[in-house]
N, C-alpha and C positions, 0 to 999 in steps of 0.2 A: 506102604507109600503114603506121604502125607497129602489130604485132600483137605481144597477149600471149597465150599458150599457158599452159594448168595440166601440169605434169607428175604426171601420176598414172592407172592404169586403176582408180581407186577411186569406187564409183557416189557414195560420199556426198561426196567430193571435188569431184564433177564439178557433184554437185546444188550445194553450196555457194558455189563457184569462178564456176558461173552466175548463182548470182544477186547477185554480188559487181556484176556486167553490165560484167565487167574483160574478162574472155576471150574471144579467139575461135575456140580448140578445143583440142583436148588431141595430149598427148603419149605415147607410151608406149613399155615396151620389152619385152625379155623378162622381166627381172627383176620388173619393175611388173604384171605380167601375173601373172609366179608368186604373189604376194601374193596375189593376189583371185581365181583362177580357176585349172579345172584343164583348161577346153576356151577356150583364147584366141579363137578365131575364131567362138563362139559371142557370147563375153562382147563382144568386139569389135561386134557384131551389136546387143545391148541398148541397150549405150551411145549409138551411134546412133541406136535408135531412141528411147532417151530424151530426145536431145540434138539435135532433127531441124535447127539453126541451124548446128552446131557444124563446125568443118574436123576429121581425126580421122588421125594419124599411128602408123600402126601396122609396127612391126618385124616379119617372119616369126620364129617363134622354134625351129621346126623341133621341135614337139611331134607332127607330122603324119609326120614323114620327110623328106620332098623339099623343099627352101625354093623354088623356083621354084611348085610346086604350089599351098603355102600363099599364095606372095605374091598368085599372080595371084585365088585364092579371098577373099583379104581385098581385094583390090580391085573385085572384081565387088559384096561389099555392098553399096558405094555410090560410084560411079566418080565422081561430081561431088565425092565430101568427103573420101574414102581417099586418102592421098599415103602410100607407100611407105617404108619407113626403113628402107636397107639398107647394112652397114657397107663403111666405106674402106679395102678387103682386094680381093686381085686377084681371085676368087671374087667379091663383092661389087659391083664396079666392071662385069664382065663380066656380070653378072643386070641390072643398072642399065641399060646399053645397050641390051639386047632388049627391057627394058618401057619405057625411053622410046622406043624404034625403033615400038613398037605403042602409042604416045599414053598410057602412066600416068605418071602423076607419082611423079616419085620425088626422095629427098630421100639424099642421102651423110651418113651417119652415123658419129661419130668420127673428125671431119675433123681432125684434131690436127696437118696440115702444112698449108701455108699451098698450097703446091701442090694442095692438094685443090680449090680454086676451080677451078683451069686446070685440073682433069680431069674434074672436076664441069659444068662449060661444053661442055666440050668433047665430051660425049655426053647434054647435053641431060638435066641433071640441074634440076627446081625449084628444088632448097635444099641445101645441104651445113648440117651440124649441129656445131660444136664443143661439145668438154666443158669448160665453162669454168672452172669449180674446179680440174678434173686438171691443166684450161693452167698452173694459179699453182703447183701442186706440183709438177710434173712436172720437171727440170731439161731432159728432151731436147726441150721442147717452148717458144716462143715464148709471155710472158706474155702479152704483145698478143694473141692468136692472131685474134681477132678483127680488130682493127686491117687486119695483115698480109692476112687475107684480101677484108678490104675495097679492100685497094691493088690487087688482083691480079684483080678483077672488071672484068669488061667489060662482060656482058650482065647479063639480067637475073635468074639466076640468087640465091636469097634467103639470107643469113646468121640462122640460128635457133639463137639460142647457149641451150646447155641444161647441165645440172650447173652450177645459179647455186643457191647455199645460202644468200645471203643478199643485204638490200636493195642492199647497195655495189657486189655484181658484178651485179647484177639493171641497176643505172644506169651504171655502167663499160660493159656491151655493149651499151649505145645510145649511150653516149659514143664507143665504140676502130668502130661501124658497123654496129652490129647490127640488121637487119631487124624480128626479133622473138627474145621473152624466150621460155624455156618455163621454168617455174619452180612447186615445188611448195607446198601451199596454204597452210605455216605463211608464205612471202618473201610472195607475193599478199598477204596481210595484212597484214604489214609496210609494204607498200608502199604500202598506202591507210591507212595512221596517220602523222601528223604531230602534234606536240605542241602547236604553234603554233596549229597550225588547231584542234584539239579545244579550248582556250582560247578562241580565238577563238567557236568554236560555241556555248562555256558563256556567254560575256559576251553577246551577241545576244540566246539564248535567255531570258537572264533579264530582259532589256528589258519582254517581255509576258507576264510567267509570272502566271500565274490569269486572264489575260482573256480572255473570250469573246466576242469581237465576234462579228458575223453578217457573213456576203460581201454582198457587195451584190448 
């Protein structure tokens, strides 16, 4: 099934983003974190409980000390909707292992090599996470990147392409195999406007403009 994700730990983002009734949960990181909060793993805590539908990807960002400490605390909130974001670094890869070895989900974040599929599979990772804007700037890095990492899947491991700034790579990473978009809520919007169709909605609508029939 194809999923869209909001990227943002911003409560009015989230309220908004839901009731667009586009998404099916959020994104976050450290950074997105530092903006709206000064205790993550608390804020992480609301948002869920705000949000009780929502799937909910949260990074350790090592505000606590220990990343192992905080990951496995941010996933005891809520083990059925917490998936894990932790980066594609040999520290990173090595944490990823122990919490999938004891049933969390986790997801390999800043998978910028295509190899990250085959190492992400290969210790029983849910998702690996490209940055798909950095993909197009980056010169050391495959623009496909997506693409690429869709050739090199076997199982059923999920591509959630993130760093999408705008509607064309938001559609490009469902085009190159992208599982799900996370994308923040100025592209969401973007993405449910068409100019054609808002036309289209104007001409309809004035078919029965002032009348008041009764339902039957």
């Amino acid at each position: 099934m194809t999923s869209i994700y909001l990227d943002s730990a911003n409560p009015e983002d989230v309220r908004a983003a839901t009731e667009t009734g586009l998404i099916h949960g959020v994104t976050t990181n450290p950074t997105l974190m530092r903006r709206c909060a000064e205790d993550p793993l608390r804020h992480c805590s609301d948002l869920l409980a705000k949000s009780v539908e929502l799937e909910f990807f949260y990074q350790p960002c090592g505000a606590y000390g220990e990343i192992e400490t905080e990951a496995w605390a941010a996933w005891r909130l809520d083990p059925e909707r917490v998936t894990l974001k932790l980066m594609f670094t040999p520290a990173g890869i090595a944490l990823a292992r122990r919490l999938c070895d004891a049933g969390v989900r986790v997801a390999l974040t800043a998978a910028q090599s295509p190899h990250a599929m085959v190492v992400a599979e290969s210790i029983g990772c849910a998702a690996v996470i490209p940055y798909l804007d950095r993909a197009w700037r980056d010169p050391r890095t495959e623009t496909h990147l997506v693409r690429s990492l869709s050739a090199l899947r076997r199982g059923d491991t999920q591509i959630v392409a993130a760093s999408v700034k705008n509607v064309g790579q938001f559609t490009q990473a469902y085009l190159d195999g992208a599982d799900a978009v996370s994308a923040p809520l100025e592209v969401l919007h973007g993405v449910l406007r068409d100019p054609a169709a808002d036309e289209a909605e104007q001409v309809f609508t004035a078919e029965y403009a002032g009348t008041a029939l009764r339902l039957p």
